[in-house]
DRENLO-315134 format. One line per 5 residues: number of its first residue (from 0); their letters; for each residue x, y, z of N, C-alpha, C, O, CB. Coordinates in Angstrom, 1 decimal. Atoms other than C-alpha are relative to their C-alpha. Glycine has a CB too. Example, Ala and Ser with C-alpha at 12.3 -4.5 7.8 and 13.67 -1.06 7.14 Angstrom:
<atoms>
0> AS> 0.9:-1.2:0.0:12.3:-4.5:7.8:0.9:1.2:0.0:1.9:1.2:0.7:-1.0:0.0:1.2 | -0.9:-1.1:0.0:13.7:-1.1:7.1:-0.8:1.1:0.8:-0.3:2.2:0.9:0.4:0.5:-1.4
</atoms>
This chain:
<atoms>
0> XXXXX> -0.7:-1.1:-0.5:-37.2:-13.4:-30.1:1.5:-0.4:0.1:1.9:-1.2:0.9:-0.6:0.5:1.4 | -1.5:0.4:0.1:-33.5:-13.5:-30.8:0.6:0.8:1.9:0.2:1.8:2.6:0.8:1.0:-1.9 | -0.9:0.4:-1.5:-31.1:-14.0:-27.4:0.7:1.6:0.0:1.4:1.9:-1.0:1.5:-1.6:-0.3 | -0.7:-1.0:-0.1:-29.9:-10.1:-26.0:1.5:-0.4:0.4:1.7:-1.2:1.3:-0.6:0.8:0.9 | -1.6:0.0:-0.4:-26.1:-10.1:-25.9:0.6:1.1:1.1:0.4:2.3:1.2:0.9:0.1:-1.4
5> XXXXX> -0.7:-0.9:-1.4:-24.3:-8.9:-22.9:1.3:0.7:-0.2:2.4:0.2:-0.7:0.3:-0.9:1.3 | -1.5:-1.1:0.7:-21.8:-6.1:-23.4:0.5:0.7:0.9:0.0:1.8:1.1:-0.3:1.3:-1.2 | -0.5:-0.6:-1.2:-19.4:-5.3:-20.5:0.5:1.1:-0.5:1.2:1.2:-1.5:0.8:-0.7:0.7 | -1.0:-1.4:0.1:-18.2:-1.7:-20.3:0.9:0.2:1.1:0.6:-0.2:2.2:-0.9:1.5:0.0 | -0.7:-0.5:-0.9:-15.3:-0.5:-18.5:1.1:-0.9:0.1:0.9:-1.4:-0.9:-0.7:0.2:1.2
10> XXXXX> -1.0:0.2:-0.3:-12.1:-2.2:-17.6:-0.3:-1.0:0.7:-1.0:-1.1:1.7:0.7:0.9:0.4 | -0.2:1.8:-0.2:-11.4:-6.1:-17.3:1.4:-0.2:0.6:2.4:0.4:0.1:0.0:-1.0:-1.7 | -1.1:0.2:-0.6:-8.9:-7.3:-15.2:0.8:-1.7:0.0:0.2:-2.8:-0.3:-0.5:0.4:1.4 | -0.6:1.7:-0.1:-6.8:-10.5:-14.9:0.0:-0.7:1.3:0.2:-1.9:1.3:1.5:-0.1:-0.3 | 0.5:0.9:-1.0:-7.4:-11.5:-11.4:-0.6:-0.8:0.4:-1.8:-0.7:0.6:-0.3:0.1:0.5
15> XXXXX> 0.9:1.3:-1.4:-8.3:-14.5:-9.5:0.2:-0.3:1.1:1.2:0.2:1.6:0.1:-1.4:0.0 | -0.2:0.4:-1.6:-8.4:-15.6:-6.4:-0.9:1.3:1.2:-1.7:2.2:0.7:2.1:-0.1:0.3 | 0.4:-1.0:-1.1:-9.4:-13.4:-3.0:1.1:1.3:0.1:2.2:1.7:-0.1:0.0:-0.8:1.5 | -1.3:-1.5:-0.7:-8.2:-10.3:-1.6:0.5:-0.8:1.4:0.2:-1.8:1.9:-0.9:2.1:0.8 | -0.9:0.7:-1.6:-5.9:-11.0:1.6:-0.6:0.2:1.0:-0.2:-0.5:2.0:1.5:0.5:0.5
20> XXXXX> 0.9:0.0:-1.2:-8.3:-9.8:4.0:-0.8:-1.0:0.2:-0.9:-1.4:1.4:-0.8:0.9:0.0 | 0.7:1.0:0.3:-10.7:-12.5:2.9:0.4:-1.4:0.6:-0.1:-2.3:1.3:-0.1:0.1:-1.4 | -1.2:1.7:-0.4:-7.8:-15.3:3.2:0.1:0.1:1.6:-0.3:-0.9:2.3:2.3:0.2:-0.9 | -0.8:-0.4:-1.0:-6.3:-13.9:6.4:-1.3:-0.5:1.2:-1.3:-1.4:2.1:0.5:1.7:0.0 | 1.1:-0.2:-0.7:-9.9:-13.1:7.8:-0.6:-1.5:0.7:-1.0:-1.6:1.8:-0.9:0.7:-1.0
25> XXXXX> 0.8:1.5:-0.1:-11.3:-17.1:7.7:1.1:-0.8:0.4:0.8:-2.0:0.4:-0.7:-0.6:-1.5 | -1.4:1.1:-0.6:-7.5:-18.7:9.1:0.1:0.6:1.4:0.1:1.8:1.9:1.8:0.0:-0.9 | -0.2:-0.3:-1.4:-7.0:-19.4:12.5:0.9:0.5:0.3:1.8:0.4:-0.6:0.1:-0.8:0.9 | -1.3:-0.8:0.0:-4.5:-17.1:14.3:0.6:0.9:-1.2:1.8:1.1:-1.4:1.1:-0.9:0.4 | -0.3:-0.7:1.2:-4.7:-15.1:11.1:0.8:-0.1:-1.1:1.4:0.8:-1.7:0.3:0.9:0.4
30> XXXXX> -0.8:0.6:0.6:-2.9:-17.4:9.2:1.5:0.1:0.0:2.3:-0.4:-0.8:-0.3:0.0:-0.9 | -2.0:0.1:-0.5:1.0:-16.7:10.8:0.6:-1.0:-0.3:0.4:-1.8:0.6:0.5:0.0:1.7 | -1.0:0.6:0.5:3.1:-18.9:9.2:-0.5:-0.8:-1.2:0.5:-1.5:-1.7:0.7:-0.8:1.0 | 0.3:-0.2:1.1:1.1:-19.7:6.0:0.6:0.3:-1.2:1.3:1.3:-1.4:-0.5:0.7:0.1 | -0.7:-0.4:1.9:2.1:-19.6:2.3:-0.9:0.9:-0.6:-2.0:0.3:-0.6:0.1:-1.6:-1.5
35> XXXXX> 0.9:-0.3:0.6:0.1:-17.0:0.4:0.5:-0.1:-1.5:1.6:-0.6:-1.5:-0.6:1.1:0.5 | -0.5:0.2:1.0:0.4:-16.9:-3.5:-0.5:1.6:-0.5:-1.2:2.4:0.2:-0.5:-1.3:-0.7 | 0.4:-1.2:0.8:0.1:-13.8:-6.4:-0.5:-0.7:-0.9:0.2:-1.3:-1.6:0.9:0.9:-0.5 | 0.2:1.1:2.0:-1.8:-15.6:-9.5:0.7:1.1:-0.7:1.0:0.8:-1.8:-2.3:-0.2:-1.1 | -0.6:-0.8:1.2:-0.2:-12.8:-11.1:1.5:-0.5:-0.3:2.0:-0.6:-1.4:0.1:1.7:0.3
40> XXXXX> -1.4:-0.2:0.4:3.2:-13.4:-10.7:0.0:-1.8:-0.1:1.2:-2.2:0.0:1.2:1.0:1.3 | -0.1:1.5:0.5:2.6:-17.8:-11.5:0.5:0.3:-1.0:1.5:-0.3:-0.9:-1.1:-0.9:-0.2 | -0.2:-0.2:0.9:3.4:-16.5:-15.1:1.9:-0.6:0.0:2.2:-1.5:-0.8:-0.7:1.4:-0.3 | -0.9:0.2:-0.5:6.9:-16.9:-13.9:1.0:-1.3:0.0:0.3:-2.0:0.8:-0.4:0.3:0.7 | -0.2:1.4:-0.2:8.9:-20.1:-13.9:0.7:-0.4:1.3:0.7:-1.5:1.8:0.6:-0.5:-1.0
45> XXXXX> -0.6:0.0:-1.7:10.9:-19.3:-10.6:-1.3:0.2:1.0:-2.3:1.1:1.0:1.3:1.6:0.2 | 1.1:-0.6:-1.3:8.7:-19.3:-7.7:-0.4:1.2:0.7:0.5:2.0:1.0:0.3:-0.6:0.9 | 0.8:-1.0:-0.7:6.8:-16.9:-6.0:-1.0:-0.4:0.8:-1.8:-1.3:0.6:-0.5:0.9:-0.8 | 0.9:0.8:-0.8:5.1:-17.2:-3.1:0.9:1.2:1.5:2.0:1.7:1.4:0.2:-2.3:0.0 | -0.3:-0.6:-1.3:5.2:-15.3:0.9:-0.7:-0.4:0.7:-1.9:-0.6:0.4:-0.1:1.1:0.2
50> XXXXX> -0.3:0.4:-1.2:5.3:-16.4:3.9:-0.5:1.2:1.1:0.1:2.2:1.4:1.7:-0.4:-0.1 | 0.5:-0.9:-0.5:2.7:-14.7:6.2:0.5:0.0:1.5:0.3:-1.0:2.2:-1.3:0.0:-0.2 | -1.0:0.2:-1.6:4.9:-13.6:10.1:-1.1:0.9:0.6:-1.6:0.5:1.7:2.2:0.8:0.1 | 0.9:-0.8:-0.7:2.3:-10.6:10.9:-0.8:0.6:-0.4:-0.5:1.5:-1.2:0.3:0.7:0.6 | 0.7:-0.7:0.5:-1.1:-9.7:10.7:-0.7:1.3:0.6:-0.7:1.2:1.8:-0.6:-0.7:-0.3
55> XXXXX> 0.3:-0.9:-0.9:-2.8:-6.0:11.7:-1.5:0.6:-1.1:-1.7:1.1:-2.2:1.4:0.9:0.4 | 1.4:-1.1:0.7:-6.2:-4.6:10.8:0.2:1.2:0.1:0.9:1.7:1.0:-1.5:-0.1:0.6 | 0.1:-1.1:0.2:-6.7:-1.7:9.7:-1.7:0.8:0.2:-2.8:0.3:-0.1:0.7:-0.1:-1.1 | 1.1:-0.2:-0.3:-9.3:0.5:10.5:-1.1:0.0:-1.5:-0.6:0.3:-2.6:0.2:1.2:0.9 | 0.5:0.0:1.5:-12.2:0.3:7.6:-0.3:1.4:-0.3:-0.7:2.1:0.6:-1.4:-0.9:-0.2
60> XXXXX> 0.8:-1.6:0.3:-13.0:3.8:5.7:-0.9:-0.5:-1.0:-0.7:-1.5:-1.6:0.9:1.3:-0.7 | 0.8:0.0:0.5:-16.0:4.3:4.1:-0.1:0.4:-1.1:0.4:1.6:-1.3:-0.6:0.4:0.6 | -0.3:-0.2:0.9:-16.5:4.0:0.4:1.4:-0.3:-0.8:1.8:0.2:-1.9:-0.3:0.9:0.3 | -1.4:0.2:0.8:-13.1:2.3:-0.1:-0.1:-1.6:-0.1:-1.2:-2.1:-0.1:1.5:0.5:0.9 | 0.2:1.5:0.2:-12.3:-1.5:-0.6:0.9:-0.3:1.6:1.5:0.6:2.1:0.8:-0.6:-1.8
65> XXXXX> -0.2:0.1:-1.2:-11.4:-3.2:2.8:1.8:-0.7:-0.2:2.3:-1.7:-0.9:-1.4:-1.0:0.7 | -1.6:0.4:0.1:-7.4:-3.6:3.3:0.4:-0.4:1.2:-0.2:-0.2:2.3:1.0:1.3:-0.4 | -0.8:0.3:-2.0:-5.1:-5.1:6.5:1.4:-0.1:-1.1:1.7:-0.2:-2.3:-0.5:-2.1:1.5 | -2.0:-0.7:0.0:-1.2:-4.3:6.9:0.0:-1.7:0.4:-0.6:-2.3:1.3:0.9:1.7:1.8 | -0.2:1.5:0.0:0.1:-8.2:6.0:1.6:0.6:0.3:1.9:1.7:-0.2:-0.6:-1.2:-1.5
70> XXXXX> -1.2:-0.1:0.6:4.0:-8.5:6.7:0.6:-1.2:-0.2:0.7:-2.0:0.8:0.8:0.8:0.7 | -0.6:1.1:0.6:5.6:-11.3:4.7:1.1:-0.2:-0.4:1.6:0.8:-1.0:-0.5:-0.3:-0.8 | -1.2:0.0:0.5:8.7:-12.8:4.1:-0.1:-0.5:-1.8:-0.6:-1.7:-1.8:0.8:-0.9:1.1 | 0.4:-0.2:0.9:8.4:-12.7:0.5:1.1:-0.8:-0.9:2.2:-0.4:-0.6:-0.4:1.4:0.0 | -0.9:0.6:1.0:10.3:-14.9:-2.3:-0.7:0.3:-1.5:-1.7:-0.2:-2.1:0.1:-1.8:0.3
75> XXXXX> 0.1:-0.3:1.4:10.3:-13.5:-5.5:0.6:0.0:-1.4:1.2:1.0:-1.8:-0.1:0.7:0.0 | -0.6:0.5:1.0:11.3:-15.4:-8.7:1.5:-0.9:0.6:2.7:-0.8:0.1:0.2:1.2:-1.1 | -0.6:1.0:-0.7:13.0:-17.8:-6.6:1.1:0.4:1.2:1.7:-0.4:1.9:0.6:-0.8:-0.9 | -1.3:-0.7:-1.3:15.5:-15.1:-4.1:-1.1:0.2:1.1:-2.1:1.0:1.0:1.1:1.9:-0.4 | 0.5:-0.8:-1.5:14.1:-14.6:-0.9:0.9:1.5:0.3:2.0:1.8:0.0:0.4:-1.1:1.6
80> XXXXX> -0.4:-1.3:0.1:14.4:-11.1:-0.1:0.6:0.0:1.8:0.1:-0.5:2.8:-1.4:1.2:-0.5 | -0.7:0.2:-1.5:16.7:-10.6:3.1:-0.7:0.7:1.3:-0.3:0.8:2.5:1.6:0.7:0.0 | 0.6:-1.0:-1.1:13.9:-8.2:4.9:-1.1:-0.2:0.1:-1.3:-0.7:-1.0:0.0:1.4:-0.2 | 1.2:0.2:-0.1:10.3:-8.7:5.8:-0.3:1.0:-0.5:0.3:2.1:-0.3:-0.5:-0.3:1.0 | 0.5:-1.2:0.5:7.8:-6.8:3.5:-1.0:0.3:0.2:-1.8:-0.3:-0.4:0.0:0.1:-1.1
85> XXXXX> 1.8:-0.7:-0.1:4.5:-5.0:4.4:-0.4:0.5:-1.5:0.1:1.2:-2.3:-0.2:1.6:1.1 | 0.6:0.3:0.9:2.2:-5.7:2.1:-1.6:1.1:0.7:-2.1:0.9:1.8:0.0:-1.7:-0.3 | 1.5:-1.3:-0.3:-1.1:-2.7:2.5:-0.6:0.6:-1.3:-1.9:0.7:-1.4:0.6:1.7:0.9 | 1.0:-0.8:0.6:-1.9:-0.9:-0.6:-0.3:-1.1:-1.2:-1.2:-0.6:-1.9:0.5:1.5:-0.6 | 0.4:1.0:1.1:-2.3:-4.0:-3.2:-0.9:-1.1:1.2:-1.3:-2.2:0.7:1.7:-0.8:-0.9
90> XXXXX> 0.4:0.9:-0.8:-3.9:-5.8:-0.1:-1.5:-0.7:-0.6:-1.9:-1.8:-0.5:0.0:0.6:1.3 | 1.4:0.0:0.0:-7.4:-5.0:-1.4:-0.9:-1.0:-1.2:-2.1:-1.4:-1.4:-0.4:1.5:-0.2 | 0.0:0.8:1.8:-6.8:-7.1:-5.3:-0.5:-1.3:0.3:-0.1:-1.9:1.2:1.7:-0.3:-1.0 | 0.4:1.3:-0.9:-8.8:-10.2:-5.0:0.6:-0.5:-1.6:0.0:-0.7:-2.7:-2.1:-0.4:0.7 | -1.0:0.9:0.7:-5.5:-11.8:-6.7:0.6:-1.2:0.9:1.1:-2.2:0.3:1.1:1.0:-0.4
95> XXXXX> -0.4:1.1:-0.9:-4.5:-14.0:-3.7:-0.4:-1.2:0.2:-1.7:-1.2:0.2:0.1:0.3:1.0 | 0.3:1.4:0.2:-4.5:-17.9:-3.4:0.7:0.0:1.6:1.6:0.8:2.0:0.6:-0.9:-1.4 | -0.8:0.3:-0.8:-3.7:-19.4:-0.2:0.3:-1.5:-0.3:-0.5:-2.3:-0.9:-0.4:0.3:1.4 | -0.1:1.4:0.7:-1.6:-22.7:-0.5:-0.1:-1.0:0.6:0.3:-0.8:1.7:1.1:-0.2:-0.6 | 0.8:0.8:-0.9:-2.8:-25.6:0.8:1.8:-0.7:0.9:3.0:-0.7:0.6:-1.4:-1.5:-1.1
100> XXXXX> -1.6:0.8:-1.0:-0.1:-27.4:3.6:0.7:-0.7:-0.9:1.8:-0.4:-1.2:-0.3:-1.2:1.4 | -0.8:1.4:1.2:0.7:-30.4:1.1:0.5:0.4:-0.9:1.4:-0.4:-1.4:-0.7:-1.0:-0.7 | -0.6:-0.3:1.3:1.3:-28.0:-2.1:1.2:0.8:0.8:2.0:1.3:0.0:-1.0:0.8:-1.2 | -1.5:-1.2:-0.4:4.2:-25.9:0.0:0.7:-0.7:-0.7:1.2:-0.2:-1.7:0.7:0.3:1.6 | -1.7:0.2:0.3:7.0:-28.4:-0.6:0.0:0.1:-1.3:1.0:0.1:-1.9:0.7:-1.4:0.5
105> XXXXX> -0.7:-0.3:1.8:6.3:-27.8:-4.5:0.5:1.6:-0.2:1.1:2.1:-1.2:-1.7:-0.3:-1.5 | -0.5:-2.0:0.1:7.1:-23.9:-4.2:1.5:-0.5:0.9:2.6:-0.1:0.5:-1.6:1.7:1.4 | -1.5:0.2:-0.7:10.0:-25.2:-1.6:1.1:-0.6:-1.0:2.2:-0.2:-1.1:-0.1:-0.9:1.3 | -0.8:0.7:0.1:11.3:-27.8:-3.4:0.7:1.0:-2.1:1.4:0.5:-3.0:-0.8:-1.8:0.4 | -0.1:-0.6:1.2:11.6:-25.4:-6.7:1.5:0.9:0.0:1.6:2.0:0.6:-1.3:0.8:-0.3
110> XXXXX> -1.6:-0.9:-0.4:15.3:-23.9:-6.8:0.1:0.8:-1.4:1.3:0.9:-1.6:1.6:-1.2:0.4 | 0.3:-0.8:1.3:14.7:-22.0:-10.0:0.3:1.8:0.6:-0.4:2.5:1.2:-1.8:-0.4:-0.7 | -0.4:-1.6:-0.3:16.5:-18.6:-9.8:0.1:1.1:-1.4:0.9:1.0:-2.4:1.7:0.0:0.8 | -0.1:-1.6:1.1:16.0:-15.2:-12.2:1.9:-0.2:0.2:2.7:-0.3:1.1:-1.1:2.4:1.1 | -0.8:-0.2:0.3:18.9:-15.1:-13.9:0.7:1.6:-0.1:0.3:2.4:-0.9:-0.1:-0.7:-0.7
115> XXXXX> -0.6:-1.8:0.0:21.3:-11.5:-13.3:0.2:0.6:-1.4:0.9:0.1:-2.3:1.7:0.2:0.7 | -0.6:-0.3:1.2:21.4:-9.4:-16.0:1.1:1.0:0.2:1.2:1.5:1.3:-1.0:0.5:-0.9 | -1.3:-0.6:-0.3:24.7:-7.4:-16.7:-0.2:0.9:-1.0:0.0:0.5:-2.1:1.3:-0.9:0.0 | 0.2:-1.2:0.4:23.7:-3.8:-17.8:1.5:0.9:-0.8:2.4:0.9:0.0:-0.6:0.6:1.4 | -1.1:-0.6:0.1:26.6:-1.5:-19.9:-0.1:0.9:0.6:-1.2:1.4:0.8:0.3:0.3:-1.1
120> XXXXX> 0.1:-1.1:-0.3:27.9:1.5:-18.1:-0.2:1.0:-0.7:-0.9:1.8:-0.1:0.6:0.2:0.3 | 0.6:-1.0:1.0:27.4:3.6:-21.0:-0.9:-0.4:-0.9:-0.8:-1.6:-1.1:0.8:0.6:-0.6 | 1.0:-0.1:1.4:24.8:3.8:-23.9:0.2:0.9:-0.9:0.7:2.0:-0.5:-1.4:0.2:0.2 | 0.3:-1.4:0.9:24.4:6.0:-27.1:-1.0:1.1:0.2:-2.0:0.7:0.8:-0.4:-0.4:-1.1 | 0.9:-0.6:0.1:22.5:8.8:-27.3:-1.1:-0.2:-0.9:-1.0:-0.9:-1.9:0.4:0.9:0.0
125> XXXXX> 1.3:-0.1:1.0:18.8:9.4:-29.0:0.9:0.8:-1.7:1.6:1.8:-1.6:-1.6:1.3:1.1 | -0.8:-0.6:1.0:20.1:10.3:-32.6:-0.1:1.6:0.0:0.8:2.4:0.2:-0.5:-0.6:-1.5 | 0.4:-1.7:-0.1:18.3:13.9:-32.6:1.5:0.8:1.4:2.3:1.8:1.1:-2.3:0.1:1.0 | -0.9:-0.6:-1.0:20.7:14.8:-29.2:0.7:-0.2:-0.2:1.4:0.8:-0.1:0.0:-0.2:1.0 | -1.3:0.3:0.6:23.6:12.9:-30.5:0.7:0.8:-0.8:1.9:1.0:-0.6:0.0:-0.8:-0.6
130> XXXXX> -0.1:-0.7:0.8:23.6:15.0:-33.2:0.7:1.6:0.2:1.7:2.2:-0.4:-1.1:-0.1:-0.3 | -0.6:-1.3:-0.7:23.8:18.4:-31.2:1.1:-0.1:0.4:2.0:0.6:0.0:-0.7:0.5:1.2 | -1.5:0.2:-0.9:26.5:16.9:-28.9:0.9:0.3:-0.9:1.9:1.1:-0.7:0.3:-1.5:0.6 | -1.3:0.5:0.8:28.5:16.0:-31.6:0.8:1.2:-0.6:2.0:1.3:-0.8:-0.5:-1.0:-1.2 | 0.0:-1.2:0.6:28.3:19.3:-33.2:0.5:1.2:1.2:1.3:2.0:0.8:-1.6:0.3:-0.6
135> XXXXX> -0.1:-0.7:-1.6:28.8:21.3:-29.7:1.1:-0.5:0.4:2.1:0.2:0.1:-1.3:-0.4:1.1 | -1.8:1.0:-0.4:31.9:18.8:-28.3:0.6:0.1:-1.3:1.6:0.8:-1.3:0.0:-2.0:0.5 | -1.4:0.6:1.1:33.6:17.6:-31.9:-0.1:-1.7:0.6:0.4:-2.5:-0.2:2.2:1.1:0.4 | 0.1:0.8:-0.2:33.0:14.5:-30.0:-0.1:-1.6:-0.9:-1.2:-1.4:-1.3:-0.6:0.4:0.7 | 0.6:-0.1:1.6:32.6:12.0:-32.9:-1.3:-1.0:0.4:-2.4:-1.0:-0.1:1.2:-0.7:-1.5
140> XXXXX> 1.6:0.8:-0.4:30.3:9.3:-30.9:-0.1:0.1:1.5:0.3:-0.8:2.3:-0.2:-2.0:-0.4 | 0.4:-0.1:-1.2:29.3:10.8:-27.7:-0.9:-1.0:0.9:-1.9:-1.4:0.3:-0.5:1.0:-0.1 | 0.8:0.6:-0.3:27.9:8.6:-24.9:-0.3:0.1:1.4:0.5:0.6:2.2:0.3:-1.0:-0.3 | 1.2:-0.5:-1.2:25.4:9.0:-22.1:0.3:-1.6:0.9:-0.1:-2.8:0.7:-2.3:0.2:-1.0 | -0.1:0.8:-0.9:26.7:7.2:-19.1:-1.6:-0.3:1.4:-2.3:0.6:1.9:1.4:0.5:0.4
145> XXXXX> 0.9:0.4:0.1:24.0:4.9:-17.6:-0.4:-0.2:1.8:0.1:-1.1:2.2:0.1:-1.2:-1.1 | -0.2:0.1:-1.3:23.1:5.3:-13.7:-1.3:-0.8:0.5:-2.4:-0.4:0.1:0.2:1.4:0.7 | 0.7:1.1:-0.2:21.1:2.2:-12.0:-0.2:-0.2:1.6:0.8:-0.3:2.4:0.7:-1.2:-0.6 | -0.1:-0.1:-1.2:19.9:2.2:-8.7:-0.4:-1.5:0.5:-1.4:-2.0:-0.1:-0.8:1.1:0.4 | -0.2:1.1:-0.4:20.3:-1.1:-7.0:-0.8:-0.4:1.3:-0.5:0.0:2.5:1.4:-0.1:0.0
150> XXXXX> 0.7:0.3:-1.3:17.3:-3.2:-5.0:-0.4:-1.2:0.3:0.4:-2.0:-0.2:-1.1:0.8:0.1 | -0.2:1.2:-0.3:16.1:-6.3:-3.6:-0.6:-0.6:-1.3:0.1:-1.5:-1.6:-0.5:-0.4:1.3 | 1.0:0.0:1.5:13.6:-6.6:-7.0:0.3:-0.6:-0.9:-0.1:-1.6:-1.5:-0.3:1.0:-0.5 | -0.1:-0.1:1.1:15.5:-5.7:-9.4:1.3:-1.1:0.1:2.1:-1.0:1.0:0.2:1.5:-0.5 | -0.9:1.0:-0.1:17.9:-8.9:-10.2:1.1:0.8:-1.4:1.6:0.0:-2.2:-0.8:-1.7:-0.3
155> XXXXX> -1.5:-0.6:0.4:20.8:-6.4:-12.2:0.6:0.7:0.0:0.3:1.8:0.4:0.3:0.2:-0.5 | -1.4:-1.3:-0.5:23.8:-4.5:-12.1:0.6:0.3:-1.1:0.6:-0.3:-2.1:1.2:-0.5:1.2 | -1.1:-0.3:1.3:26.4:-2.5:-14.1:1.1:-0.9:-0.3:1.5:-1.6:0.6:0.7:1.5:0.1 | -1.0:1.2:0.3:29.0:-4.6:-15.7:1.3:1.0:0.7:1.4:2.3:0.8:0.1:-0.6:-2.0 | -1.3:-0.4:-0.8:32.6:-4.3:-13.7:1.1:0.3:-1.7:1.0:-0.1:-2.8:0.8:-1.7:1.3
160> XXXXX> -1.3:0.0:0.6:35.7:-3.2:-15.3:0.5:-0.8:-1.0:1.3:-1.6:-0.4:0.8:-0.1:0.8 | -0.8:0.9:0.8:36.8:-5.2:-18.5:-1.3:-1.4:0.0:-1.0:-2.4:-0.6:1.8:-0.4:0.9 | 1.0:1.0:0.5:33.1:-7.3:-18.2:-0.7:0.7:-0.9:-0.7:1.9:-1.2:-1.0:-0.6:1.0 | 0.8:-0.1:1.4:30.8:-7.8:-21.2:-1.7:0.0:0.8:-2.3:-0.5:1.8:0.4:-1.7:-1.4 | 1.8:-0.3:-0.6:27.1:-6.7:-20.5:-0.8:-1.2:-0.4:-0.1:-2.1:-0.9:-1.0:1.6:-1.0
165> XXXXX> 0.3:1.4:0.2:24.6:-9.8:-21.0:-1.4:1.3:-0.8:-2.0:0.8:-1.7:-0.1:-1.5:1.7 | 1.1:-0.7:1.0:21.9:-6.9:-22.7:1.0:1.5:-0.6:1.9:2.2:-0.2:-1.8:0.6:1.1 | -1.2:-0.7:0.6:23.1:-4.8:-25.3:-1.8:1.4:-0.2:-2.9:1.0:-0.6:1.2:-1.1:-1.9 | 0.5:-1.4:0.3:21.2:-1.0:-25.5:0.2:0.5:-1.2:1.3:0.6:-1.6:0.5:1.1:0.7 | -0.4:-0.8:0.9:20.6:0.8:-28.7:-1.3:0.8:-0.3:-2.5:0.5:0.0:0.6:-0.7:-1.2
170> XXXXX> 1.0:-1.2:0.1:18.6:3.8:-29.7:-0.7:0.1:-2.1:-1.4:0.9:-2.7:1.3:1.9:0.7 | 0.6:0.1:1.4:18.1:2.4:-33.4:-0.8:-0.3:-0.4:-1.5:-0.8:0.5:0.4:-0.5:-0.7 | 1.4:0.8:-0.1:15.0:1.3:-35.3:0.6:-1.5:-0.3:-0.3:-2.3:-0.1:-1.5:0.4:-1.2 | -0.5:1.7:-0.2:16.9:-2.2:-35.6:-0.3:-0.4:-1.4:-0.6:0.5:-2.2:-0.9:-1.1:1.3 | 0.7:0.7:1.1:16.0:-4.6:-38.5:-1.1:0.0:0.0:-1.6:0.0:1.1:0.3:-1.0:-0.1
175> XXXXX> 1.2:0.7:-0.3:12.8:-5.3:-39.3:-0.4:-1.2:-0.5:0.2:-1.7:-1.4:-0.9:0.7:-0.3 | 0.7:1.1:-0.2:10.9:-8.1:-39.0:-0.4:-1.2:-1.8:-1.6:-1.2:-2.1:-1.6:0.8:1.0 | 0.1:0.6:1.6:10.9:-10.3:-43.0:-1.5:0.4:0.1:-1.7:1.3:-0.8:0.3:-2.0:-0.4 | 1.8:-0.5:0.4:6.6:-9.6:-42.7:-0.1:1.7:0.2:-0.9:2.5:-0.2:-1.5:-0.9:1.4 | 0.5:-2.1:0.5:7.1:-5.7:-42.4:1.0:0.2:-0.9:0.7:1.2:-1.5:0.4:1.7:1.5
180> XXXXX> -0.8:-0.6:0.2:10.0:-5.5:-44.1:-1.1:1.2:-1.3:-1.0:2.4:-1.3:1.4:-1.0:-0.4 | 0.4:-0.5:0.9:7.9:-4.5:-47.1:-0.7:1.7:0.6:-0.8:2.4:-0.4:-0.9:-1.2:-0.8 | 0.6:-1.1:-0.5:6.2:-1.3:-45.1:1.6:1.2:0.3:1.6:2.4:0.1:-1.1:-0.6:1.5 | -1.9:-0.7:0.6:10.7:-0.1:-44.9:0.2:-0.1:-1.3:1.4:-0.6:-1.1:1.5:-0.7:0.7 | -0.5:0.1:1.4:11.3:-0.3:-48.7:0.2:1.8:-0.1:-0.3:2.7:0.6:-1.4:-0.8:-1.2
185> XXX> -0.8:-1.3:0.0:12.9:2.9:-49.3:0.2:0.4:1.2:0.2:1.6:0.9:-0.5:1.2:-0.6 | 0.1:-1.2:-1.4:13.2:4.4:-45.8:1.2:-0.6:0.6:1.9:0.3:1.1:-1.7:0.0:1.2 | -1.5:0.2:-0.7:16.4:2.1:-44.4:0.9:-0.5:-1.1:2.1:-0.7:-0.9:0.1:-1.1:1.3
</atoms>
């Protein structure tokens, strides 16, 4: 009798580790001053990692996955963020590691910072709209100034006065690649 093979349906995830209730739940004093980890965000080469200051249960509902209100001071891709963050609706992802006492100073001693990127104030338009504008104004290359809302997260900003952007925007199909080119032969 040949071996039945097993055939998962439905949606595979990348997670390891516990959910934070799990972690929190089994440390004394609810683990307050604790390192927890994201396996998600290790991918990373700047550190990541939070720093647990307060924990609060939550009441359980029925039919849901079991969550608590964590608030952590939170270092992400090596900035500490200047505010404590509550952590509740990702609480339930059994993605969390906690880090043992002895591995902290390797997350401390890591000074690896996300580098800023420097965004242009303006961009081109999509060619199709360009097109209208151009025809509509007389304009001859109209451009769609670029508005960025600025948070602890996101590590960039618009470039100042007389700076050069460090990413450059364009709405073209670009070169292609020497193994497609042959699939563009007439078309650029």
């Amino acid at each position: 009798m040949a071996q039945k093979a097993i055939k998962y349906i439905g949606r595979t995830t990348d997670f390891k580790g516990n959910t934070l209730w799990e972690l929190v739940g089994s440390l004394p004093d609810w683990g307050v001053g604790r390192m927890v980890i994201r396996n998600m965000f290790q991918r990373y080469p700047e550190p990541c990692y939070m720093r647990i200051l307060k924990v609060q249960a939550v009441n359980e509902q029925p039919n849901e996955a079991r969550k608590v209100r964590v608030t952590v001071e939170k270092t992400w891709r090596g900035i500490t963020q200047p505010k404590p963050v509550e952590i509740y609706s990702t609480s339930y992802k059994a993605d969390y590691s906690l880090v043992p006492v002895g591995e902290e100073q390797k997350y401390l001693s890591n000074k690896n910072k996300v580098e800023e990127v420097i965004l242009p104030t303006t961009i081109e338009l999509p060619p199709l709209l360009r097109e209208y504008i151009r025809d509509e104004t007389g304009v001859a290359n109209p451009q769609m100034k670029v508005h960025f809302k600025k948070t602890f997260n996101k590590q960039a900003r618009l470039a100042q006065e007389g700076e050069k952007p460090t990413l450059e925007v364009s709405m073209d199909v670009g070169k292609p690649a020497p193994v497609a080119s042959k699939l563009y032969e007439g078309l650029l």
